[in-house]
N, C-alpha and C positions, 0 to 999 in steps of 0.2 A: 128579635134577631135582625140585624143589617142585612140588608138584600144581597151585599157584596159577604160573602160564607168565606170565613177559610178555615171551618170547622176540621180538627184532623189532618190540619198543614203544620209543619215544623219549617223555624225560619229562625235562622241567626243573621243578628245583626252586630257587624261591628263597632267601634266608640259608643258605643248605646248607651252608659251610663248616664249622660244629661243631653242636652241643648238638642239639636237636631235629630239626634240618634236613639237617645230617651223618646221623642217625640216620634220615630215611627217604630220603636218595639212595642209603645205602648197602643198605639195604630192599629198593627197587627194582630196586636191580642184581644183589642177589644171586637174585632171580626171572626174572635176563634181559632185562631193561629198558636201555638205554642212558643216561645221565643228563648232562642239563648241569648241573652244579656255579656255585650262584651263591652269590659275596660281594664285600662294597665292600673287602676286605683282598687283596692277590693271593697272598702266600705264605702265607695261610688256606687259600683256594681251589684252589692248588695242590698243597696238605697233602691235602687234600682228594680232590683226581684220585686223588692217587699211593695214597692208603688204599682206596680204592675197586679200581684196579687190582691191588693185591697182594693183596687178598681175590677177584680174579679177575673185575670185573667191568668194563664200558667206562664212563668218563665222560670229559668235557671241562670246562675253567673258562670260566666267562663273570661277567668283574671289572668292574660294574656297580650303581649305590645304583639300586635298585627305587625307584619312583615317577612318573618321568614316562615319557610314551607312546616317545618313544625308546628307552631303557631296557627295555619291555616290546618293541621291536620288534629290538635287539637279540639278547633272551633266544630269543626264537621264533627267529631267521634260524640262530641257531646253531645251532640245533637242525636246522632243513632245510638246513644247507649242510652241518653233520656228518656226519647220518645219514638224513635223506632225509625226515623227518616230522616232525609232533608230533602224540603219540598222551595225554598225560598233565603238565596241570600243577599244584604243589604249590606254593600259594601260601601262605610259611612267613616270609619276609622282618619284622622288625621291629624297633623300638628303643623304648626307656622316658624317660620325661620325668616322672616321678612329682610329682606334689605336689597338695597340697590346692587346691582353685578357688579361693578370696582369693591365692593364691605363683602360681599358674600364669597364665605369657606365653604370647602370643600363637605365639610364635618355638616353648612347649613342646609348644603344642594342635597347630601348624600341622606340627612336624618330624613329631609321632608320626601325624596322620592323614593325611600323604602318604606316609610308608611304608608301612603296615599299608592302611587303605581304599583311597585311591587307587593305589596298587602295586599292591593288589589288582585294582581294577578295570581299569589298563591292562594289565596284564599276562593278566589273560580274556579282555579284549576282543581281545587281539591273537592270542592262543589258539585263540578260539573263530573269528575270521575264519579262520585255518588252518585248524585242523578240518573245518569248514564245507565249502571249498575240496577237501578231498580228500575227504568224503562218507563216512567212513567211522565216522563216532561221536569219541570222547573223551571224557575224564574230566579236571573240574576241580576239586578237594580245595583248600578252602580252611579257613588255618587259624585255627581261633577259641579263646577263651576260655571259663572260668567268666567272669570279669570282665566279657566282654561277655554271657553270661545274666544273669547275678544284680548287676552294678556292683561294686566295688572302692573301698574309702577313698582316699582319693589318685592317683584313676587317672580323671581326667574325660576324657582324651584317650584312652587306650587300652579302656577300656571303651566310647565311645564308637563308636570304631573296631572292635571287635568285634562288636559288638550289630547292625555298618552290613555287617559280612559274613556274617552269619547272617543279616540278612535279600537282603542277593543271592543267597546261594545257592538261596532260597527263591523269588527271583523267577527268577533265570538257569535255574533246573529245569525252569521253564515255558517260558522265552524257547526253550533248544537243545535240549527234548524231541524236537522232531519231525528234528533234526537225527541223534537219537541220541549227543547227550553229556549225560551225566549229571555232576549237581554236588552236591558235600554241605561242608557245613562240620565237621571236625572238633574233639573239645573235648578235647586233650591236657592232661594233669597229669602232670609228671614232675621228676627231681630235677636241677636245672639251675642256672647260673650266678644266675638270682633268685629261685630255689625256698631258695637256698642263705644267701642273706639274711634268712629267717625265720626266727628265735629257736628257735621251736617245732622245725623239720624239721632245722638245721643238726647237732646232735652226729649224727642217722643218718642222714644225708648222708655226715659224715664217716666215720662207721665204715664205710657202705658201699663208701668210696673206699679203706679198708684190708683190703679182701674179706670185708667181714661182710654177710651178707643183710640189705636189709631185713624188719624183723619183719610178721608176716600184719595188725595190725592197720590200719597203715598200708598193706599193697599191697591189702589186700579192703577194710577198712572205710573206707581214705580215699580209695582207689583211684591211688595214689602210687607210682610205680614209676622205673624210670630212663628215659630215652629211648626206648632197644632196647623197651619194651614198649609204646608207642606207636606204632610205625613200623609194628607189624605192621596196623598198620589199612589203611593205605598202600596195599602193594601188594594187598590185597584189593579196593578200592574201586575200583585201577585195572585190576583181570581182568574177565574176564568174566561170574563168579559175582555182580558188583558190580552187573551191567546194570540191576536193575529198583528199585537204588537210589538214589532222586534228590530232593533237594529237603529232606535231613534234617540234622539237629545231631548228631552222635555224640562220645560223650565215652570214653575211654579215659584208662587209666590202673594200673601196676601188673596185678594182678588181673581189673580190674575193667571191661568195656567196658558203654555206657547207650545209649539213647536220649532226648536231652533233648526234650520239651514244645513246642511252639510258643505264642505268647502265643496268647490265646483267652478269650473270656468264659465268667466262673465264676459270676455272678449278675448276675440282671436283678431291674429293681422298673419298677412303671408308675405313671403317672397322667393320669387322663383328660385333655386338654387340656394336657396340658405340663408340666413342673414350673418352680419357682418357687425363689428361696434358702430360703426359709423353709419350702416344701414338703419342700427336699434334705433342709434342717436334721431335721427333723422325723423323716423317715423314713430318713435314710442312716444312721442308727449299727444297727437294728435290722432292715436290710434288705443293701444290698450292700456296706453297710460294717461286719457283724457280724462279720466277721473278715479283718483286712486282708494283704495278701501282705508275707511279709518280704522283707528286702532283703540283701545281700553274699552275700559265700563261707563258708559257714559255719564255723566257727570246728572243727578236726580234734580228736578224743575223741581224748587218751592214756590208758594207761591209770595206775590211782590208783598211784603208787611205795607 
């Protein structure tokens, strides 16, 4: 048995059927965790159970689009008619709608921030009333982005939506402290169905899919790895060892696990009475606008061929 128990915890996770979410129900269980298996495919989610129980551990499906309060009230019942609780949930659920702000509708902004935000949010809120309920603590891991730290070209809705779950977890830490459940937002990078669309990453994607290891630059310097090296954050945040961590961004990947920043002032400038445009003008290029904060994902160092 793994040192990290979560023998007798129940934990749903949402989009769990493959790619990232696949990789931390199966995380979960194989620490002893029981898991409901969520996606909007049913012989995904089914795929799903049956890979989880031939590696030995218990899940159930629950075939449901994450976003509204039903949906989230679904995911929980299943959980307490299954197995008697809910001790852990993995708010992983989401979908792309990519396009630049002049190309993106209404229909792109609105699908991607009811799945990803508000999925999020009903699905906590339904959580955290359970938890509550039994008195015994829990663990809410929700999952975020670079995109939602730093923004993303073409991703006004999913960055958006990111950026809006980093800061709940930041406020929910405070709201179910004294509850004793703890929340953090995790910031996964790994090599997946849209990692696999990037020019740059795709040939060692592909060689990795024909058992060639990713190379160190990429697992340490980009911190880039497959799912399975993300998951392990998972069951950690949801044991015990996890308790007195709450309210944080944590980025994993490959190699490489971080602590990301909270926003926060980096410089201040005064003036007596107020300022003015012409006072900003004046003084903000060689005061707090002497060096301005960049903006995206930075762009990943290969090295020179």
């Amino acid at each position: 048995m793994p040192s990290i128990d979560l023998t007798g915890k129940v934990a749903v996770v949402t989009g769990s059927g493959r790619g990232l979410g696949l990789a931390y129900a199966h995380a979960l269980a194989a620490h002893g965790a029981s898991v409901v298996v969520n996606d909007v495919d049913e012989a995904v989610a089914e795929a799903a159970v049956k890979s989880i129980a031939e590696a030995g551990g218990t899940a159930v499906a629950e075939v449901v689009p994450v976003g509204t309060s039903e949906a989230a009230e679904r995911l929980v019942n299943r959980a307490v008619e299954e197995f008697g609780r809910l001790d852990v949930l993995v708010t992983n659920a989401g979908i792309l709608r990519d396009k630049v702000l002049w190309k993106m509708t209404d229909e792109d902004f609105d699908a991607v921030v009811t799945t990803h935000l508000k999925g999020t949010f009903t699905c906590a809120r339904a959580a955290a009333v359970r938890m509550r309920e039994q008195g015994e603590g829990g663990t809410l891991i929700l999952v975020g982005s670079p995109a939602g730290q730093r923004g993303n070209f073409g991703q006004t809705n999913y960055a958006a939506a990111k950026a809006g779950i980093a800061a709940m977890a930041r406020t929910w830490s405070m709201e179910l402290g004294r509850a004793n459940i703890t929340v953090n937002a995790i910031v996964p990078v790994a090599a997946t169905a849209m990692t696999e669309t990037i020019p740059a990453f795709a040939p060692y994607i592909e060689a990795m899919k024909n058992g060639e290891p990713l190379p160190a630059f990429l697992r340490k310097g980009e911190g880039f790895g497959t799912p399975e090296d993300c998951a392990a954050l998972v069951p950690f945040l949801a044991s015990e060892a996890a308790r007195s961590i709450t309210g944080q961004a944590i980025g994993i990947g490959g190699d490489k696990v971080a602590l990301w920043s909270h926003p926060q002032e980096i410089r201040t400038a005064y003036a007596d009475g107020g300022w003015t445009p012409d006072t900003l003008a004046d003084a903000f290029p060689t005061s707090v606008g002497a060096e301005l904060q960049s903006v995206g994902i930075p762009a990943p160092k290969f090295p020179e061929a």
